[in-house]
C-alpha positions in Angstrom: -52.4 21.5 10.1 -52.7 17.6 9.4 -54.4 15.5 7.1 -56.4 12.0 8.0 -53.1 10.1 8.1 -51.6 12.3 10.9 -49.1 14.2 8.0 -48.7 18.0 8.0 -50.2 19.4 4.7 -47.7 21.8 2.4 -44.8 21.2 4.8 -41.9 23.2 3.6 -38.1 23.7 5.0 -36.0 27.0 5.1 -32.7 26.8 3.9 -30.1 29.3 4.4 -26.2 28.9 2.7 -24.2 31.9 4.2 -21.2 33.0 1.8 -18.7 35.7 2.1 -20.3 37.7 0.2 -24.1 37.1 0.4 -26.4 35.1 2.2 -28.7 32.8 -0.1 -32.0 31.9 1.5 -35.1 29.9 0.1 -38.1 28.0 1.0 -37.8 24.5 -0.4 -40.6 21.9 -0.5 -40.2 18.3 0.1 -39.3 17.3 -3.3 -36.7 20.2 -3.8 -39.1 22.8 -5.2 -38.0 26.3 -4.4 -40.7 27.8 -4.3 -38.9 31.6 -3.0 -35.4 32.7 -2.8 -33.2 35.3 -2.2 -30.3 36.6 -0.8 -28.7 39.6 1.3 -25.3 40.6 2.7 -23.3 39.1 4.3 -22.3 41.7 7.2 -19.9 40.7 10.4 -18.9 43.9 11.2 -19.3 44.9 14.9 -18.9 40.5 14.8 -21.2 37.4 14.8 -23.6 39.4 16.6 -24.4 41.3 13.7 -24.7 38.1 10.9 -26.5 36.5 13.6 -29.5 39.2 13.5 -29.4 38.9 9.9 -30.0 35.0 9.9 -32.7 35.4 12.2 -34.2 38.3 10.1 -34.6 36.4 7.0 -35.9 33.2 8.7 -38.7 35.2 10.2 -39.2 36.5 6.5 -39.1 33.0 5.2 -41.5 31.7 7.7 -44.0 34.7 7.2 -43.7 34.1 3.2 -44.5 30.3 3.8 -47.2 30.6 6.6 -49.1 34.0 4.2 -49.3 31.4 1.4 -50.6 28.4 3.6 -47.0 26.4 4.2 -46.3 25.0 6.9 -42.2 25.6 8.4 -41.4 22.2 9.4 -37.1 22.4 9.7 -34.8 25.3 9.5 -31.6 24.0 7.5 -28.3 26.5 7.8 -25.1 26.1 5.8 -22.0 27.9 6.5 -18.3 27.9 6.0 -15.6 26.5 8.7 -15.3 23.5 10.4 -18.8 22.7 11.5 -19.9 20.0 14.2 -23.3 19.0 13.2 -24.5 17.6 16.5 -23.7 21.2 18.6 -24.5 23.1 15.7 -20.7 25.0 16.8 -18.8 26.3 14.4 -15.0 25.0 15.8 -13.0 25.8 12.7 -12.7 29.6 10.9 -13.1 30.0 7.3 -10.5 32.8 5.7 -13.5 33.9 4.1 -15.4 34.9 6.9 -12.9 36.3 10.0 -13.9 36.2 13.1 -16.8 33.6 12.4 -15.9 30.9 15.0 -17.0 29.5 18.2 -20.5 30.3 17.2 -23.6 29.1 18.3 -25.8 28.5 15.0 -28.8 26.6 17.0 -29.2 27.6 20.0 -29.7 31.3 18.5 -33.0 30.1 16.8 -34.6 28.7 19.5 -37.8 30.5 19.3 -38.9 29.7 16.3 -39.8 26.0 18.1 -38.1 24.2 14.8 -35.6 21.6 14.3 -32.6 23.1 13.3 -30.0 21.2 11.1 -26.5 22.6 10.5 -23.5 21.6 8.6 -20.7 23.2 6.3 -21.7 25.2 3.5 -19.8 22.5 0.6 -21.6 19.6 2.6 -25.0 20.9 2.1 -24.4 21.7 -2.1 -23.1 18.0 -1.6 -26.1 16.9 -0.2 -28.5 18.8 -2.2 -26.7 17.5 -5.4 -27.3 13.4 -3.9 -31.0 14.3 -2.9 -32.5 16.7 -5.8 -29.8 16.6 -8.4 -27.2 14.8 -10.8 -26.0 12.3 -7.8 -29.8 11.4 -7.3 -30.5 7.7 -7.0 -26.9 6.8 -5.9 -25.7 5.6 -2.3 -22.2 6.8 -2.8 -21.3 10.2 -4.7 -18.4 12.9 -4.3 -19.4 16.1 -4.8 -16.8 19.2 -6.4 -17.6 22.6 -6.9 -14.7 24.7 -8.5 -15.0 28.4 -7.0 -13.4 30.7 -5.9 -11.9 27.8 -4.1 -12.5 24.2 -4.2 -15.7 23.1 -1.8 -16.7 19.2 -1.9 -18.9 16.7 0.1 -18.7 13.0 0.2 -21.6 10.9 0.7 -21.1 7.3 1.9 -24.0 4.9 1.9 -26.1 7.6 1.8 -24.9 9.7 4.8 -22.5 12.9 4.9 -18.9 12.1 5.6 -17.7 14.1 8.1 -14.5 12.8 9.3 -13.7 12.3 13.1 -12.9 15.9 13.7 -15.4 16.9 11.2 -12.6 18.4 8.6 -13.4 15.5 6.9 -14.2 16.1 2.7 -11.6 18.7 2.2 -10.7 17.5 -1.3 -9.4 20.6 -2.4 -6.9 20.4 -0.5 -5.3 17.0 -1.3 -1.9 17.8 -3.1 -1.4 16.9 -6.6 2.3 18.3 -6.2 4.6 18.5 -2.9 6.9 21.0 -4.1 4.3 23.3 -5.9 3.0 26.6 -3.9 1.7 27.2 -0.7 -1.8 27.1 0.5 -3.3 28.7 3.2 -4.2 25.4 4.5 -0.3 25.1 5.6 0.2 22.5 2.7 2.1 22.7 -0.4 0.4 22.3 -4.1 -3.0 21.8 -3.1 -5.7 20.9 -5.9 -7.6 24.2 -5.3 -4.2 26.2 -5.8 -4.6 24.7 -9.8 -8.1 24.3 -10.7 -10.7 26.1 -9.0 -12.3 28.9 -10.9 -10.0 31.5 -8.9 -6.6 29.2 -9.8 -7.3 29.6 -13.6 -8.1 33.4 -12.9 -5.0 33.9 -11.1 -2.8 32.0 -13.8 -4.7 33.7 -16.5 -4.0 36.9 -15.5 0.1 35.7 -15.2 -0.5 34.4 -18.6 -1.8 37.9 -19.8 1.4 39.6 -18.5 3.7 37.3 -20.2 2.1 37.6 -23.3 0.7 40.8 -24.0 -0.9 40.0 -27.6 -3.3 37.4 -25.9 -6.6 37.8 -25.2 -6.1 37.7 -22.4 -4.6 40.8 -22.1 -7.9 42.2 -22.7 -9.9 41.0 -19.7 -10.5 42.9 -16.7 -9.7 40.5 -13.6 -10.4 42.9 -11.5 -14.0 42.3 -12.6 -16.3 39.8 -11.0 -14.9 36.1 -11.3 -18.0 34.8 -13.2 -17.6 38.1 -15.8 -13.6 37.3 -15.8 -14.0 33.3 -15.9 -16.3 33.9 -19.1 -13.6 35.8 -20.9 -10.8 33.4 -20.4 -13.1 30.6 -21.5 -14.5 32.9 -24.5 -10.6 33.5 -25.5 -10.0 29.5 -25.5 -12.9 28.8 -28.1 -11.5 31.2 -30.0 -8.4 29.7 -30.4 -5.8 32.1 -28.4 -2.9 30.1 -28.1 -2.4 31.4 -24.0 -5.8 30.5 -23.2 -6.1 27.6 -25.0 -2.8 25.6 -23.4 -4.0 27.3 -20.2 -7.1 25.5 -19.9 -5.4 21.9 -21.1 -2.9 22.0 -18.4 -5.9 22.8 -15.9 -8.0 20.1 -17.5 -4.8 18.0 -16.7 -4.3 19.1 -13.1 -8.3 18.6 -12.2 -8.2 15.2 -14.2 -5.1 14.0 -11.7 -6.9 15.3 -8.8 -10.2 13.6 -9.7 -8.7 10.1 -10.2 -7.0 10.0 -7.7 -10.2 10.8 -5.9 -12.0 7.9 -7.6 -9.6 5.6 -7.1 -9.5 6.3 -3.3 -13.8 6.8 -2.6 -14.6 4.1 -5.5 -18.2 6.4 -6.2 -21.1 5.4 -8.4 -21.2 9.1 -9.5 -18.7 12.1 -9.2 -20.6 15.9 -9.5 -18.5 18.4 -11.0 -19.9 22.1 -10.2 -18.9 25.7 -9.6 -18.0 28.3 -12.0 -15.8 27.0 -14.0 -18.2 24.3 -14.7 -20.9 26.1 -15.4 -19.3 28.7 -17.2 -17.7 25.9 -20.0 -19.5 22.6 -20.2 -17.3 21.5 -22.7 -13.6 22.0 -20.0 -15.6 19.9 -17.7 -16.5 17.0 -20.7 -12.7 17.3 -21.8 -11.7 17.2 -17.8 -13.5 14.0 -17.3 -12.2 12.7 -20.7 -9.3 13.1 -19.0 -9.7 11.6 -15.4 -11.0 8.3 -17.2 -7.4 8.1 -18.8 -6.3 8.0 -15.4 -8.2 5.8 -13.3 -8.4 2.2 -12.5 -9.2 0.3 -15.0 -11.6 -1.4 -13.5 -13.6 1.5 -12.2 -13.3 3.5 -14.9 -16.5 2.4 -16.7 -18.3 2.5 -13.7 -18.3 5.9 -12.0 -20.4 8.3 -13.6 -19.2 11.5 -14.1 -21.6 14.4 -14.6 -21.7 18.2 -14.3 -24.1 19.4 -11.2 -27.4 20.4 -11.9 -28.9 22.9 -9.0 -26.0 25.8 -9.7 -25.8 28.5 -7.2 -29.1 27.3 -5.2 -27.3 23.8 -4.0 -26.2 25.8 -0.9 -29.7 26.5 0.9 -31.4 23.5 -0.9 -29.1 21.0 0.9 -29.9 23.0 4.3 -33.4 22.5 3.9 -33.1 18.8 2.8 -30.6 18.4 6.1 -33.5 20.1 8.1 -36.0 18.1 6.5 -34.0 14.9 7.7 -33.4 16.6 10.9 -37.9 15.8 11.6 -37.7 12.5 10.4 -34.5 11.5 12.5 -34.5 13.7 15.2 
């Protein structure tokens, strides 16, 4: 349906951001409403088969919701970990948190619905959805962090995603802040993620605990979910423990050397700092980017912005649907 001007009326764009864990799905309109959401397992036993069926089950549900409510699908947007090449729509690279997800078709799959499908890597589109809907807004050149259970990020340049020549590009977690520190999965040594992601302080916090058995945090349960564990350790640091208190300064330290150095090699108008940690403890982040200021070049210093993100655990299938969206205006 189209108006005088030749413009489809209530055109909407499904976004789907699958995790390890779940996969996040919502309708998103063209100014970044969401206007549904919601999420199911993610399931890759009997392989991709299987997480394939579910994709194309909940973007038949999306499309019903839209169309029952009189929106119009325009784009279907999907986000997913591994080394993805946007222009195939292949995933070449695997993820460790999703075995056995690689050399997989994530277009062709989704033919039938007759809609233009964008796809990229799951960090890229909370990069993206941060620049078009949220605190990177307005800028043409932003880095994007988000501090989970690893450490996911997305550069934008000149207002396009940075994807490198082999598109492994944007892997700022793993740049090493020390040479001789431990090993990553990646096959390098003392990787940023490996000292301040939310699972890095989880994993020293619960070292921490052992060592000092009066702490507080002796008293959490990391066994629980890392948002329900993050909140203790940060919860134990307002409160003064001694542990969890010098735990988070010589985090805040690490992230701020990681950061500016960063900065100093992008140059951005604005740097977005998400994830659990960040949402768990607004004021680590504020004393993180007191911190990274100390550090960088002068003369950038006062001009990259640094700001917590503002879209949370929906950034994912947001940025999907704002890729799609691009995907019917630059097809």
């Amino acid at each position: 349906m189209t108006n005088s001007s030749g413009q489809t009326r209530n055109p909407v764009y499904l976004g789907l951001d699958i995790g390890g864990s779940f996969v996040k799905y919502g309708v998103v309109n063209s100014d970044g409403t969401v206007l549904f959401s919601s999420r199911t397992p993610t399931l890759l036993d009997g392989g991709p088969q299987r997480l394939i069926d579910t994709l194309h089950r909940v973007i038949l549900e999306m499309a019903e919701h839209s169309v029952s409510r009189g929106f119009r699908p325009q784009a279907i947007g999907i986000g997913s970990p591994g080394t993805i090449n946007p222009c195939s729509g292949k995933i070449t690279g695997e993820s460790p948190n999703l075995p056995g997800w690689v050399n997989v078709e994530l277009r062709t799959p989704f033919a039938e619905f007759g809609l233009p499908i964008a796809v990229d890597n799951d960090a890229n589109c909370s990069a993206y959805a941060e620049y078009t809907y949220g605190a990177a807004s307005g800028s043409r050149h932003a880095l994007v962090l988000t501090l989970g259970t690893g450490i996911g990020s997305g550069i934008i340049i000149d207002g396009r995603l940075f994807h490198g020549a082999h598109y492994t590009g944007a892997e700022l977690g793993h740049i090493s802040i020390n040479s001789r520190g431990p090993s990553c999965g990646c096959g390098n040594r003392g990787c940023l993620e490996l000292y301040a992601s939310a699972g890095a302080i989880l994993r020293r916090a619960a070292r921490l605990a052992d060592f000092y058995p009066h702490s507080a945090l002796a008293h959490i349960d990391f066994s629980a979910r890392e948002d329900s564990s993050l909140a203790g350790v940060f919860s134990a640091a307002r409160d003064g423990d001694p542990a969890a208190v010098e735990l988070l300064e010589t985090v805040a330290d690490d992230l701020a050397v990681g950061l500016a150095s960063i900065i100093n090699a992008f140059d951005p108008e604005v740097l977005v700092v998400g994830g659990g940690a960040a949402d768990a403890a607004p004021e680590f982040i504020a004393d993180v980017f007191r911190r990274t200021k100390r550090l960088t070049f002068k003369n950038s210093a006062p001009k990259t912005k640094l700001v917590p993100a503002k879209l949370g655990n929906r950034a994912g299938f947001i940025g999907a649907a704002a890729l799609g969206r691009n995907a019917t205006e630059h097809p």
